[in-house]
N, C-alpha and C positions, 0 to 999 in steps of 0.2 A: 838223817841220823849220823850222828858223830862217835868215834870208838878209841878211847884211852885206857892206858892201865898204868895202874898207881900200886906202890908197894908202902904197905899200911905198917907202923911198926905195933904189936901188942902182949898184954902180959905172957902171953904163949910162942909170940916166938914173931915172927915175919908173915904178913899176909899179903893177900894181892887182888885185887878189886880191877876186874874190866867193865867199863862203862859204857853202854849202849846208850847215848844221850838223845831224848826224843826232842823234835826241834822246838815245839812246843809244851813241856814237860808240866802237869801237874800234879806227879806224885811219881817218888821210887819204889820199885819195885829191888829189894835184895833179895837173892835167892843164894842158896851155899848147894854145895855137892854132898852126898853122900859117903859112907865108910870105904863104898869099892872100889868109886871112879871119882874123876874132876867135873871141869865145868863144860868137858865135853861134852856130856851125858844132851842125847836125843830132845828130852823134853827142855832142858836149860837154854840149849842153843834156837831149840824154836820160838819161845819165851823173849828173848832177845832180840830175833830178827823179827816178831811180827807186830809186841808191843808197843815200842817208841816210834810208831806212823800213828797208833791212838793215843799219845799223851803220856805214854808211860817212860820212865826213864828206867833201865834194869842194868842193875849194878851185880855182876855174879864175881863171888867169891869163890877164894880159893884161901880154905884153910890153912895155919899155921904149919902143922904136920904134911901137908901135901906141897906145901913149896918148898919144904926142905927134904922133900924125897922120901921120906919115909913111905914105907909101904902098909904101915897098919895106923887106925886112926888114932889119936889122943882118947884120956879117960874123958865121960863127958862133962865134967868139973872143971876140965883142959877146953875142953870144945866150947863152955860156956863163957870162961873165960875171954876167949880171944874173942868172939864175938859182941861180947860188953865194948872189948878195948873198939873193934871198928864202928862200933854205931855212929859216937860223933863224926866220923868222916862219909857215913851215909846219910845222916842226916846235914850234911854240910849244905846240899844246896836251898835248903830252906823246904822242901813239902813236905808232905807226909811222906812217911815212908811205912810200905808193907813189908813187914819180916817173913821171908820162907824158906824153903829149902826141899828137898829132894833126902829121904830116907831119914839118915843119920841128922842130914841139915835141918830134918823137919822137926825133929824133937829139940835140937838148938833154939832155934825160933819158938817152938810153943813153950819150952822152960824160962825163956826169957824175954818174952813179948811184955806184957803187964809191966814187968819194972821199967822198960825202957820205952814204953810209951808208944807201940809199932800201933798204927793207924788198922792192922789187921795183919791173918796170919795165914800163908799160904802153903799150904802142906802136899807134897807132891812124894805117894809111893809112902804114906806114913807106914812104918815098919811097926805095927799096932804089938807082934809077937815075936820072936824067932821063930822061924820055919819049923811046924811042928812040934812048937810050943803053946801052943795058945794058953796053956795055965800063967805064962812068963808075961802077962798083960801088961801095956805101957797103956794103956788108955787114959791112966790119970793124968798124963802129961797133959794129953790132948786139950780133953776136956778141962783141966785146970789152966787153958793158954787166957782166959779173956781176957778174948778179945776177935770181933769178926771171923770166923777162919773158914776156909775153904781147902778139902779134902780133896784130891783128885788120884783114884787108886784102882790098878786094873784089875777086871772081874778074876784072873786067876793067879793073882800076887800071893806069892807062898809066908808070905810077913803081914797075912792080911787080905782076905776078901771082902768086898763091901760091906757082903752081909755079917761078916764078923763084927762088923764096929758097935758100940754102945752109943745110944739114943743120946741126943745133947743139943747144946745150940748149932754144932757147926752144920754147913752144907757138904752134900757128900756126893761127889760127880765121878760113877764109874765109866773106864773105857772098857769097854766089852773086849773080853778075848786078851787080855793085855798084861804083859806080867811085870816082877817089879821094877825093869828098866822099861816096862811101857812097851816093849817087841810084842807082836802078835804072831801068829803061824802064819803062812801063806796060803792057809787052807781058812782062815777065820773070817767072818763077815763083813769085816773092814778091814782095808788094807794099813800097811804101814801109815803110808801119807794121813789117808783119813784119819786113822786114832792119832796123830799126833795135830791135825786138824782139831779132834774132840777137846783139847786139851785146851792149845791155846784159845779158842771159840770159847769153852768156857771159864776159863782165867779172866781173858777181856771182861766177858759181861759179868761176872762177880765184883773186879776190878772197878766199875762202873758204878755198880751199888754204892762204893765207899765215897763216890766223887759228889753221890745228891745232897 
């Protein structure tokens, strides 16, 4: 695996794409951050280190609004944007590419999958409500993404428990015990490592699906 970082210019402002290059690549994976954190986040950096040894190339962004410091995110109209503006240069290396993201990133990607053509849509932590909102439902996002998608969301995510979601195409892979940075207690039945194991194990083999 090979790792570069390109700074992307778009209608929102400056972005910046680090590229996990698998050596034998036959589809990207892009994944974005969320409204609290970068491309730090637990689930992105595993995503990265474990996919491009299986074919996957994972390109994580970092939003317009986070590489210029800001500390609250763009409207999502701002979010939608810039993400139009980077497709071409994640579609640059010629495969398909799957659109996803982590929370805030994940409703990016299901808003704008279909027009731009994402090979599928990988939703990590979908934020379905505000905390103690459930009437405040985004589900039309989701559901209106087609295109493949894959849900991956822990059993005690306060924006969202499994069993909260509405019935649809997509697949829906919970981590037990897991909230919505994906942390589990020390007291829960899997540990750290493992649930972030559950994650990429099942990312892989959904990822897989797209490739028959």
């Amino acid at each position: 695996m090979s790792t570069r970082t390109e700074s992307v210019d778009t209608p929102a402002g400056e972005a910046r794409v680090t590229w996990h290059t698998a050596p034998e690549p036959e589809l990207v994976l892009a994944v974005s951050h969320g409204a609290g954190g970068g491309i730090e986040a637990r689930d992105l950096q595993a995503l990265a280190a474990a996919l491009p040894a299986l074919g996957v190339t994972v390109a994580l962004v970092e939003q317009p609004w986070r590489v210029a410091g800001k500390k609250v995110a763009a409207a999502p109209k701002v979010l939608d944007e810039g993400w139009r503006g980077l497709w071409p240069v994640l579609a640059g290396p010629g495969l398909p590419v799957v659109a996803g993201g982590r929370s805030a990133g994940a409703r990016v990607a299901c808003r704008t999958a279909a027009e731009l053509g994402a090979a599928g849509v990988l939703a990590l932590a979908f934020p379905l409500h505000p905390p103690g909102r459930p009437e405040k439902s985004r589900a039309e996002e989701l559901l209106g993404a087609g295109r493949p998608t894959l849900v991956v969301q822990g059993g005690r995510d306060p924006f969202g428990r499994p069993e909260e979601f509405p019935a649809g195409e997509h697949a829906l892979v919970e981590i037990p015990g897991a909230d919505h940075g994906f942390a589990v207690p020390k007291k829960a039945d899997v540990s750290q490592e493992e649930a972030i194991g559950m994650i990429t194990a099942a990312v892989a083999e959904w990822l897989r699906t797209l490739r028959v």
